[in-house]
C-alpha positions as CSV (number, residue, x, y, z in Angstrom):
1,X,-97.8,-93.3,55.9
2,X,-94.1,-93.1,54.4
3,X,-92.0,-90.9,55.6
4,X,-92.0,-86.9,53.8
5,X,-88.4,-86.8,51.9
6,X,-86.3,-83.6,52.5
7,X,-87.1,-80.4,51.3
8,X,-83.7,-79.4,48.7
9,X,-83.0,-76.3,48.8
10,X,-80.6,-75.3,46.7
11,X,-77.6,-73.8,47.3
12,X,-76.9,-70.3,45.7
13,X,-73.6,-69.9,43.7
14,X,-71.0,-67.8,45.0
15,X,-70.9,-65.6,42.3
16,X,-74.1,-64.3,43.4
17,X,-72.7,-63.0,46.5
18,X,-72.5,-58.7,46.9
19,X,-70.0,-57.1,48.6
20,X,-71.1,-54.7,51.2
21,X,-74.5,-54.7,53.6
22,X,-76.3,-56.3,50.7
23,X,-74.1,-59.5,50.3
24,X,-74.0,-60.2,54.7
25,X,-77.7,-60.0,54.5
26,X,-77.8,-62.3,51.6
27,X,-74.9,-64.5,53.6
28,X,-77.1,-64.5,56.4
29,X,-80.6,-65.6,55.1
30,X,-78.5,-68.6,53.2
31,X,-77.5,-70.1,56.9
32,X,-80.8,-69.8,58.0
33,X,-81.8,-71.6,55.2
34,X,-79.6,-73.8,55.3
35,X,-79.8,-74.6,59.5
36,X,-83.8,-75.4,59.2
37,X,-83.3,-77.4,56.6
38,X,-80.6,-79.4,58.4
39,X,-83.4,-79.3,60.8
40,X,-86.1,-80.7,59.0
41,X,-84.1,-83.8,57.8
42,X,-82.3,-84.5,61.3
43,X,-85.9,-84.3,62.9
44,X,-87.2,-87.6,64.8
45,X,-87.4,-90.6,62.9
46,X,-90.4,-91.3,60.8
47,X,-90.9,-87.6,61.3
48,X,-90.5,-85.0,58.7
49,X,-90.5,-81.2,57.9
50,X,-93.9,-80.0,58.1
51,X,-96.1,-78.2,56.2
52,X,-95.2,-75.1,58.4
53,X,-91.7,-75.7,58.6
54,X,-91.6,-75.8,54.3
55,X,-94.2,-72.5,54.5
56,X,-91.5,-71.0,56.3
57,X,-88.6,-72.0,54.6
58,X,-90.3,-71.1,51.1
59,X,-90.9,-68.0,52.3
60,X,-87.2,-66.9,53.8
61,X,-86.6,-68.0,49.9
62,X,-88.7,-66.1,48.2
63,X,-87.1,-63.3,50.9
64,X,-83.8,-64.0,49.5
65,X,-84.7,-64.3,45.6
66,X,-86.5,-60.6,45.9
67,X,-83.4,-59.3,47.9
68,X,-81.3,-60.2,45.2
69,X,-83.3,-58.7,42.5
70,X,-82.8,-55.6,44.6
71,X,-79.3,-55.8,44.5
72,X,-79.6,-56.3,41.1
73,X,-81.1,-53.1,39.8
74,X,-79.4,-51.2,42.2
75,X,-75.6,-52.7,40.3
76,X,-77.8,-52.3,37.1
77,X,-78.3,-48.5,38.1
78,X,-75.0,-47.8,39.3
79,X,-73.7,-49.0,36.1
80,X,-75.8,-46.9,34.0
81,X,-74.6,-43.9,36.2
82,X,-71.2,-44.5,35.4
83,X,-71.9,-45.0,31.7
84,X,-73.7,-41.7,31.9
85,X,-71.1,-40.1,33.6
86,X,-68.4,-41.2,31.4
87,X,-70.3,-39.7,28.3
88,X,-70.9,-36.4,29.9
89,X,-66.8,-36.7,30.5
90,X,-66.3,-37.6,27.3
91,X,-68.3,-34.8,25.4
92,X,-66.7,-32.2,27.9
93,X,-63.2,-33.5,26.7
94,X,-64.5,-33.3,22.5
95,X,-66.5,-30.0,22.9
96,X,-63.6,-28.0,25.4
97,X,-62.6,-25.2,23.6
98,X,-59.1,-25.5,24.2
99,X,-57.1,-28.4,22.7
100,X,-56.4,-31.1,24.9
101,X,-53.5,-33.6,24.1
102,X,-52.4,-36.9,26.4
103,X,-49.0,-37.5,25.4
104,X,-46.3,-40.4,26.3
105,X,-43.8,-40.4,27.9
106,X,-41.6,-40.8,24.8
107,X,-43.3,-37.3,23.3
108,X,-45.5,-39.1,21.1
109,X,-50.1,-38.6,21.0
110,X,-51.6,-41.0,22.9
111,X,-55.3,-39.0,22.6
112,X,-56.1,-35.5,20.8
113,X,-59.7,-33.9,21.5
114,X,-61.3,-32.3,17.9
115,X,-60.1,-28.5,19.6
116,X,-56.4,-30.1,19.3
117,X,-57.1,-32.0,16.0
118,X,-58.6,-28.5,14.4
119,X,-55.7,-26.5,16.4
120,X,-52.8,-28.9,14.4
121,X,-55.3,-30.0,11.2
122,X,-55.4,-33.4,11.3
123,X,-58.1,-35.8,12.5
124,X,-57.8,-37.9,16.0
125,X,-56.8,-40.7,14.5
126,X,-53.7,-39.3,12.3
127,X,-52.8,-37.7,15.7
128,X,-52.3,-40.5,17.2
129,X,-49.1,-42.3,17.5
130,X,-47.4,-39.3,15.6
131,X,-45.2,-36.3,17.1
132,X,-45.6,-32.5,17.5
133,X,-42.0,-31.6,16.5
134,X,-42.6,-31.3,12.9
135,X,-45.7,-29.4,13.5
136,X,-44.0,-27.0,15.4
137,X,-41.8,-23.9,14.1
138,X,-37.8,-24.2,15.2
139,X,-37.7,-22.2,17.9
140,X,-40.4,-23.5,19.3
141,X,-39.2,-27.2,19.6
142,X,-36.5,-26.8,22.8
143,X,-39.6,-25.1,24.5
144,X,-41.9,-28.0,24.1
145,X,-39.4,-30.6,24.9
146,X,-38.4,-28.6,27.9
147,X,-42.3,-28.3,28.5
148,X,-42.6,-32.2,28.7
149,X,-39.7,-33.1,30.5
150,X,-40.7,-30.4,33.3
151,X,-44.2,-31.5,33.6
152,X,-43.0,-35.2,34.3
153,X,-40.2,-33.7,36.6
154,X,-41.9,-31.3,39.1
155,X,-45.5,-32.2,37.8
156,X,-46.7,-28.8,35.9
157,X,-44.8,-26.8,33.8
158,X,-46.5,-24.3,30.9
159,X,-45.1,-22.7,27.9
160,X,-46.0,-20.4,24.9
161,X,-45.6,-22.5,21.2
162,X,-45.8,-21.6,17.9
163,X,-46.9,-23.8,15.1
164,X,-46.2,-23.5,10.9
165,X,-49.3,-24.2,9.4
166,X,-49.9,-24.6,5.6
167,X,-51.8,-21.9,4.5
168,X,-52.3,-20.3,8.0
169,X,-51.1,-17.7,9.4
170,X,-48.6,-18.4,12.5
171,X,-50.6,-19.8,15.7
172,X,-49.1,-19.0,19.0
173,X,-50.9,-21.4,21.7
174,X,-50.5,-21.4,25.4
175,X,-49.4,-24.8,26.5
176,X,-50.0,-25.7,30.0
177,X,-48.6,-29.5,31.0
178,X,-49.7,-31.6,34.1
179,X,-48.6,-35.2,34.8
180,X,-51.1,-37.8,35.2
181,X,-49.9,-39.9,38.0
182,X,-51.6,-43.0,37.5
183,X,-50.8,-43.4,33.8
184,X,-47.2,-41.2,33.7
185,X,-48.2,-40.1,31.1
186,X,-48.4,-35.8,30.2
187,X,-51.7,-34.2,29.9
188,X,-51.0,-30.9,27.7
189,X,-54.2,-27.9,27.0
190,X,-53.4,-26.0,24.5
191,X,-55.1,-22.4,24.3
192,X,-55.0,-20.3,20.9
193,X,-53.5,-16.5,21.9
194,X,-52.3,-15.7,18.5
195,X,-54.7,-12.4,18.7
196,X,-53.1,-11.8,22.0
197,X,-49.3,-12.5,20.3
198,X,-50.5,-9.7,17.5
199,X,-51.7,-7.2,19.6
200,X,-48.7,-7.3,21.7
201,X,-46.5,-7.2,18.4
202,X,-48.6,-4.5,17.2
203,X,-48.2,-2.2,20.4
204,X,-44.6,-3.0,20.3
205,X,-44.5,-2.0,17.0
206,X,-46.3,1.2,17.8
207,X,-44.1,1.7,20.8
208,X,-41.2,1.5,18.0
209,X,-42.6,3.7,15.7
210,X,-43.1,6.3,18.6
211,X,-39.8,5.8,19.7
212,X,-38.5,6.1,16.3
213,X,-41.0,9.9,16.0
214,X,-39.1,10.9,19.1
215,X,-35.8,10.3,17.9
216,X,-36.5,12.1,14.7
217,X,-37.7,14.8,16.7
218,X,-35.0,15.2,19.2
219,X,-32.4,14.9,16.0
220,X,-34.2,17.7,14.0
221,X,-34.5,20.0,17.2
222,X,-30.4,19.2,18.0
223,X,-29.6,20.2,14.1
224,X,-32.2,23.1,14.5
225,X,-30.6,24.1,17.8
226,X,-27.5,23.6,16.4
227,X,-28.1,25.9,13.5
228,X,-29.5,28.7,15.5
229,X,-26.1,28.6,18.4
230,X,-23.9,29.3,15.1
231,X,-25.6,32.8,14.0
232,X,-26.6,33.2,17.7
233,X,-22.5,32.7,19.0
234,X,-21.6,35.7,15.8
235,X,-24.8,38.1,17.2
236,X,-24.2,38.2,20.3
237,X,-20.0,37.7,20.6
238,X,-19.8,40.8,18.4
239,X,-22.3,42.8,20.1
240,X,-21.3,42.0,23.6
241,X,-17.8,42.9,22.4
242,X,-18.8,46.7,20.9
243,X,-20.6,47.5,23.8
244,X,-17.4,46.6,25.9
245,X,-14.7,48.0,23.9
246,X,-13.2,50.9,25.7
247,X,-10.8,51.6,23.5
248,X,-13.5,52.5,21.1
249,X,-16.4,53.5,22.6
250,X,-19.8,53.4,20.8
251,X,-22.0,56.7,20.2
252,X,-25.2,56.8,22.4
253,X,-27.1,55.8,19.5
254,X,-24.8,53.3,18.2
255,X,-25.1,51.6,22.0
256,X,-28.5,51.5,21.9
257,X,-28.3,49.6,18.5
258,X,-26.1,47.4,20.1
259,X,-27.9,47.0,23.2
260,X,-31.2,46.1,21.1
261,X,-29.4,43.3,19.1
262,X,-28.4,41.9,21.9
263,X,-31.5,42.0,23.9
264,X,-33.1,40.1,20.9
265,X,-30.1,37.5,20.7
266,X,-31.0,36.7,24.4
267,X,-34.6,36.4,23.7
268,X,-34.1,34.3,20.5
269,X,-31.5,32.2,22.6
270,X,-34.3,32.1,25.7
271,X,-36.8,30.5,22.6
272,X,-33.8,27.7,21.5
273,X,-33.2,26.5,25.2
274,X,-37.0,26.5,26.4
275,X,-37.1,24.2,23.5
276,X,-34.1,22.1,24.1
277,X,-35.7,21.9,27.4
278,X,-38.8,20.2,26.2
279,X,-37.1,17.8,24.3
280,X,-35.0,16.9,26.8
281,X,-37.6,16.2,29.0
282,X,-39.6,14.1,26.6
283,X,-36.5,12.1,25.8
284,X,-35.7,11.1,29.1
285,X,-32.4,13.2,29.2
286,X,-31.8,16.0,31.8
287,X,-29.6,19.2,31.2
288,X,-25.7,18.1,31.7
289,X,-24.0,18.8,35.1
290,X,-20.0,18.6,34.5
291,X,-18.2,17.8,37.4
292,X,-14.7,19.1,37.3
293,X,-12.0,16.2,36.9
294,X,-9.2,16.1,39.4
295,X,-6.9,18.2,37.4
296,X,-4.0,19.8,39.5
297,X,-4.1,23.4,39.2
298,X,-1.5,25.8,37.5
299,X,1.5,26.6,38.9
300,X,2.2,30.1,39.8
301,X,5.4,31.8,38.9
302,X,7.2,32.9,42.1
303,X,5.4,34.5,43.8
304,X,3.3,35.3,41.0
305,X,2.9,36.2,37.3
306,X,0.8,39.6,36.8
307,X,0.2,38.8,33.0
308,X,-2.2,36.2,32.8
309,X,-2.6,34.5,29.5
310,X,-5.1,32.9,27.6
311,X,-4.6,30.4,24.4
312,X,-8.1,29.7,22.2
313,X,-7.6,27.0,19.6
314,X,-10.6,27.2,17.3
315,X,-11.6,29.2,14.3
316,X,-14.8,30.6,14.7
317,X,-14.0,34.4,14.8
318,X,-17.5,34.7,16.7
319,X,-15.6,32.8,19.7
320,X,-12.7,34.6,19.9
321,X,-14.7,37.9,20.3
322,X,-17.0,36.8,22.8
323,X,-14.2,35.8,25.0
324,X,-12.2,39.0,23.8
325,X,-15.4,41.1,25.1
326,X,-14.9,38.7,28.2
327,X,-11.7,39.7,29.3
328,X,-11.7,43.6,27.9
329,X,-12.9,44.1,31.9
330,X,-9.9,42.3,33.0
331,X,-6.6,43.6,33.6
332,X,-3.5,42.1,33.0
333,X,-4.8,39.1,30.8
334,X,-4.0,38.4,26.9
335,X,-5.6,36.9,24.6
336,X,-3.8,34.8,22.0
337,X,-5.3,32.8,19.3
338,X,-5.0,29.7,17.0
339,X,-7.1,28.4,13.8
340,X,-6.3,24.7,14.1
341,X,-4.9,22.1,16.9
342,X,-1.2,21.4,15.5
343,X,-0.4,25.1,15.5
344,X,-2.5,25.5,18.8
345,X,-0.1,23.1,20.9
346,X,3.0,24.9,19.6
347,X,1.7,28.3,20.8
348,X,0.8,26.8,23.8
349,X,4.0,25.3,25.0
350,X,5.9,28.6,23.7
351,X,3.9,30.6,25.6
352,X,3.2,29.1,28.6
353,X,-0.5,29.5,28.8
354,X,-2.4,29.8,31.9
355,X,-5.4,29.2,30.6
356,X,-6.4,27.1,27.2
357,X,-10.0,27.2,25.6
358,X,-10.7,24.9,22.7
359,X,-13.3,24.3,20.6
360,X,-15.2,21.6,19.4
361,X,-14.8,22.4,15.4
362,X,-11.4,21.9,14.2
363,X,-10.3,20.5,11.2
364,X,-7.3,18.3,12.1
365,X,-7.9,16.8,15.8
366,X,-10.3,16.6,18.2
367,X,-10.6,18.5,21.7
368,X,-9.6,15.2,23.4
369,X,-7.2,14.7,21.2
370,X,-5.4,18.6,21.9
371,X,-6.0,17.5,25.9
372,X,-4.2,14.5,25.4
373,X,-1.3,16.5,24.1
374,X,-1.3,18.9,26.1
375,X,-1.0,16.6,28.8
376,X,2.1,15.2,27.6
377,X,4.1,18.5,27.0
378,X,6.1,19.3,30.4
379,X,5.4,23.1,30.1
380,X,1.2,22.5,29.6
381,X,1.4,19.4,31.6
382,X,-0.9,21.1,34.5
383,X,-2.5,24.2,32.4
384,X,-5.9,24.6,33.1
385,X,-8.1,23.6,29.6
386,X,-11.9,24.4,28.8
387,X,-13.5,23.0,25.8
388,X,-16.4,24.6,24.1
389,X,-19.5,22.4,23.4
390,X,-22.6,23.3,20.6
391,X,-25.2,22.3,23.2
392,X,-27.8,19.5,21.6
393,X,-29.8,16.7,22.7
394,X,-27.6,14.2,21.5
395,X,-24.9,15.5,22.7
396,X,-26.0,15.2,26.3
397,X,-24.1,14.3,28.2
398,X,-21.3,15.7,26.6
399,X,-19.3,12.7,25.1
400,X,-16.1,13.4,24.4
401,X,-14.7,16.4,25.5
402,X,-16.5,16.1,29.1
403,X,-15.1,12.5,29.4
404,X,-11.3,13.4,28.3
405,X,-10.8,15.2,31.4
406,X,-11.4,19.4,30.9
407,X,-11.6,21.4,33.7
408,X,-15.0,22.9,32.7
409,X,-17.4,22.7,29.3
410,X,-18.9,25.8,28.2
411,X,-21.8,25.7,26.1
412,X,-22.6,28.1,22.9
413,X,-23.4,30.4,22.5
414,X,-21.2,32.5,24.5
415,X,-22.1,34.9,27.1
416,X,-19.0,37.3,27.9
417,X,-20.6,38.4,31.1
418,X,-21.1,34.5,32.5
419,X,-17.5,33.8,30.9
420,X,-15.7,36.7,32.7
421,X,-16.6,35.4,36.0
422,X,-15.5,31.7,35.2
423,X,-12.7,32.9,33.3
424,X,-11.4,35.0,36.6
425,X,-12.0,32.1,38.9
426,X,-9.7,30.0,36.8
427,X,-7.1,32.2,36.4
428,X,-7.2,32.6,40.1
């Protein structure tokens, strides 16, 4: 009986070979195969493998063969997971509802999603390959270059943009940049907020307008306040000074006249400030507190003058009698008077004031200006100088006249009881 040739088995391509558990396994079932077979044609001579030996074989084989099949479909379903999985991440990166932009490192679109192709109108492909400067409005450009060149510095970055488009109104995105480390390239989402931008530019607006209410408000009250101070300063000046003029004393009846007008001057005057009051308070200003400048005080004559004088330099009559009803209580003072500021500072230096009041209404200088020159004539070098202010909102606080260096500000309309006191603690 001749001799049974080998069994071939043959030998499976490399190729074939898994990685993991799957492809040891497969490794392993190949020695087997291939050590019985190297046993089955090294057995004795005239011997040969036998029918048990090839039962065997064939079926750690057919093993093998169904092994690999598994390992098949298993590869077969990973890669249909992964297909799967790429689809759902690419309709998540078409349907996002922000635009989505992958840029280059030389600023120009590598990849736009349709939410970024509607957001600059244009199509993917006549995205890519182009650049967003043109798209974008000039002062936007330095902010999306800055944008790109931060994201690819430190990694993130985010910006606000605003793009030109034809026949749209202005879009204002929110651009926020991350850097894709494998790729280097920039990944950019841009989010439409132009409803945001207008609301915003709508309440500022509104906050303008109010602003602007306020201010007309506050300017009609100061010209209102002002107006009522002028009559106010005449009413009341001239009443205080008939009921305090002893050289001609008023009838009973005639005092009670007096006394009426001036009870309603105070209550009208009571009405103007409660209201100058409220406007202060709702335009953030508070009522003015003068601090008295270092201004050396007036020299006495040895050891001491007993006519004291006072200068006003103004040429509201109204002034002069309130501070004339002032000092009717007061003895030993004069009062002298000047209309304008020239003639006012060549009284004052011949007479060697003691006190000088000025107010804010001349014709050919200014209170500061009077101060100033004052201040430069050796006999009024140190006189003591008050300046009259018509109290209004925007003149708080008092600009000029508080700021050139008076002694004290009194504000119209004048009281002569308040201005006796402060007009006896300055002439000491």
């Amino acid at each position: 009986m001749p001799s049974a040739k080998p069994l071939k088995v043959p030998r499976m391509p490399e190729s074939t070979v898994l990685p993991g558990e799957g492809a040891e396994r497969a490794r392993a079932l190949r020695d087997r195969a291939e050590r019985q077979l190297h046993g089955a044609t090294a057995g004795p001579a005239g011997g040969g493998a036998g029918p048990a030996d090839e039962a065997r074989l064939l079926h750690e084989l057919q093993v093998h063969h169904l092994e690999l099949q598994l390992q098949n479909e298993q590869l077969e379903q990973a890669q249909a997971e992964m297909a799967a999985a790429r689809d759902r991440y690419l309709r998540l990166f078409q349907l996002a509802p922000v635009g989505v932009l992958e840029v280059a490192a030389d600023g120009s679109l590598i990849e736009a999603n349709a939410a970024a192709a509607r957001l600059l109108l244009g199509s993917r492909d006549e995205l890519a390959g182009t650049r967003l400067e043109p798209r974008l409005v000039l002062s936007s450009v330095p902010g999306w270059r800055a944008l790109l060149a931060t994201a690819a510095q430190a990694g993130r970055a985010w910006s606000e943009l605003q793009f030109a488009r034809p026949g749209v109104a202005l879009t204002t995105v929110q651009a926020e940049a991350a850097r894709d480390d494998a790729s280097g390239n920039v990944l950019v989402t841009l989010a439409d907020v132009s409803e945001r931008a207008r609301s915003l530019a709508a309440q500022r607006e509104a906050a303008l307008a109010l602003e602007r209410a306020g201010r007309t408000r506050s300017e009609f009250l100061s010209r209102m306040s002002h107006e009522l101070r002028t009559p106010l300063n005449v009413l009341l000046g001239f009443a205080q000074l008939m009921l305090r003029d002893a050289r001609q004393p008023l009838s009973p009846a005639q005092r009670a006249h007096a006394e009426h007008v001036e009870r309603a001057g105070q209550e009208l005057l009571a009405l103007v400030e409660k209201a100058m009051d409220n406007a202060r308070a709702d335009s953030g200003l508070s009522e003015p507190r003068l601090q008295p400048p270092s201004v050396p005080a007036a020299s006495p004559s040895p050891p001491q003058r007993a006519l004291r004088r006072v200068l006003f330099i103004g040429p509201a009559a109204a002034d002069r009698a309130a501070i004339e009803a002032a000092l009717a209580g007061l003895p030993a003072v004069s009062l002298t008077d000047s209309p304008d500021g020239r003639a006012g500072l060549r009284t004052a230096g011949i007479l060697s004031a003691d006190l000088v009041i000025v107010a804010p209404d001349l014709t050919d200088m200014s209170a500061a200006d009077v101060l100033r020159a004052l201040r430069e004539q050796a006999p009024t070098r140190e006189v003591r100088c008050v300046a009259l202010l018509a109290l209004s909102v925007s003149d708080e606080p008092p600009g000029e006249a508080a700021n050139a260096g008076f002694h004290e500000c009194w504000c119209r309309p004048l009281d002569s009881n308040k201005l006796r006191h402060r007009i006896e603690a300055l002439l000491g």
